[in-house]
C-alpha positions as CSV (number, residue, x, y, z in Angstrom):
1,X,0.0,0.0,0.0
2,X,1.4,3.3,-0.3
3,X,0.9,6.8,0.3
4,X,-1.9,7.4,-2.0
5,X,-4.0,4.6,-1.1
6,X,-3.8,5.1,2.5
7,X,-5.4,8.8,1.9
8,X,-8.0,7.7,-0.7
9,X,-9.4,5.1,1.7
10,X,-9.2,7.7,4.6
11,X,-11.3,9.9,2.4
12,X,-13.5,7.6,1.5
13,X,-14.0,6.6,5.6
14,X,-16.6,7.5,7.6
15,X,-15.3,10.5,9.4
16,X,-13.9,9.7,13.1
17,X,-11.2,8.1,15.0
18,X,-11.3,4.9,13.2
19,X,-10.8,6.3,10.0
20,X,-7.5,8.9,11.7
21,X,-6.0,5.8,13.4
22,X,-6.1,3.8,9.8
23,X,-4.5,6.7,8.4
24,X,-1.3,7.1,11.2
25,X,-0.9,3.2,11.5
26,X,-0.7,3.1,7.2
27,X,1.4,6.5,7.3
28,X,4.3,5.2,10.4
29,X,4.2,2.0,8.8
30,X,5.1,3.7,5.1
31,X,8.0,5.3,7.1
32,X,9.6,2.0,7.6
33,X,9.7,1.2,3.8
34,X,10.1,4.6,2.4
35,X,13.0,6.2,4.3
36,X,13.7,8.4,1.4
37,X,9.9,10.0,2.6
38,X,9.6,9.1,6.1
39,X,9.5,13.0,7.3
40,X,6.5,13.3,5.3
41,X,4.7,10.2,6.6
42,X,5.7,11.2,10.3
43,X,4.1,14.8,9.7
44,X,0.9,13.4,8.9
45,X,0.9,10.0,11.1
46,X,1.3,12.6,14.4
47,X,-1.6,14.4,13.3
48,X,-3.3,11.9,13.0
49,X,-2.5,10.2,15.8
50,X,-3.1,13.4,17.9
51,X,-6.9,13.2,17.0
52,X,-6.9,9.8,18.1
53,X,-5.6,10.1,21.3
54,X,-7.4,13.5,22.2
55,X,-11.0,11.7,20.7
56,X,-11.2,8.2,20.9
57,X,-12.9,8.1,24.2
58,X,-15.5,11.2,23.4
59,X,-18.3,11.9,21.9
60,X,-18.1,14.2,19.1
61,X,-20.3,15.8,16.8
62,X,-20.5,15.0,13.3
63,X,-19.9,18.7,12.0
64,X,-16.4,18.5,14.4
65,X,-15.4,15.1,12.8
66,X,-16.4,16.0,9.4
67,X,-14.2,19.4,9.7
68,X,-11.0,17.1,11.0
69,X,-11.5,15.6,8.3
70,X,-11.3,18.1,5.7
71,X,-7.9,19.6,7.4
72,X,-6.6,16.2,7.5
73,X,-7.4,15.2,3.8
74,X,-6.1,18.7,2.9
75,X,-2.8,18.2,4.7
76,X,-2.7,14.5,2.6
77,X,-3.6,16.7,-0.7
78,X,-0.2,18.5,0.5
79,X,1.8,15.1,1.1
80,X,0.9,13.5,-1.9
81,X,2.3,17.1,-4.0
82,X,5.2,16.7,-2.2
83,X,5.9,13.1,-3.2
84,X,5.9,13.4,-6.9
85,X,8.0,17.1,-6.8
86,X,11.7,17.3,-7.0
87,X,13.8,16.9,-3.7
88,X,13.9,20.4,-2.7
89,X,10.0,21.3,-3.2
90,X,9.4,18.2,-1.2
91,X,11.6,19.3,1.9
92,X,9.8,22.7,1.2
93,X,5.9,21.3,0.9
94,X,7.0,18.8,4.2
95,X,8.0,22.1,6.3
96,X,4.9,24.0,4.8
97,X,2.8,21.2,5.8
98,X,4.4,20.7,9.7
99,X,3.9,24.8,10.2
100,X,0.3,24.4,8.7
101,X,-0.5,21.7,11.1
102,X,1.6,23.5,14.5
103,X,0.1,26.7,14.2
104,X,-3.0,26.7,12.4
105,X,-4.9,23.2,13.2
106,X,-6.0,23.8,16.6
107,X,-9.0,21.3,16.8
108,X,-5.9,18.1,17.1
């Protein structure tokens, strides 16, 4: 599986934690096999990861679960740019994507 598969089938998920802790466990497990990318699979598997661990044991409301959604699935529209771009747009898309996801995504 790789990077592209893992986010079409976490757009296609029903939004939640389910579909967040699919998407770090495919995304830390790409980083084993795809050193070259790791950075960008880390980025996204700790966000991802974040939403499980603060939301797992909550109740949420759909609009909330459907909004992490979209900023996730936007963040994994960034990841998969930065994969098919030369070396030094990808290091620039992966630091784009880590300051998008410290200082603007507050929800996770």
């Amino acid at each position: 599986m790789n990077f592209q598969d893992i986010s079409t089938r976490f757009e296609n998920d029903l939004s939640g934690s389910d579909a967040f802790k699919l998407l770090y466990r495919g995304a830390f497990d790409l980083m084993k096999s795809d050193l070259d990318n790791a950075g960008l699979y880390f980025v996204i598997g700790v966000a991802a990861q974040a939403f499980v661990q603060k939301y797992e044991d909550q109740g949420i409301t759909v609009e909330f679960a459907d909004n992490a959604k979209a900023t996730m699935v936007a963040l994994n529209t960034r990841i998969l740019a930065a994969l098919a771009a030369e070396p030094s747009q990808r290091l620039r898309i992966l630091g784009e994507v880590a300051t998008e996801y410290e200082w603007n995504v507050t929800a996770f």
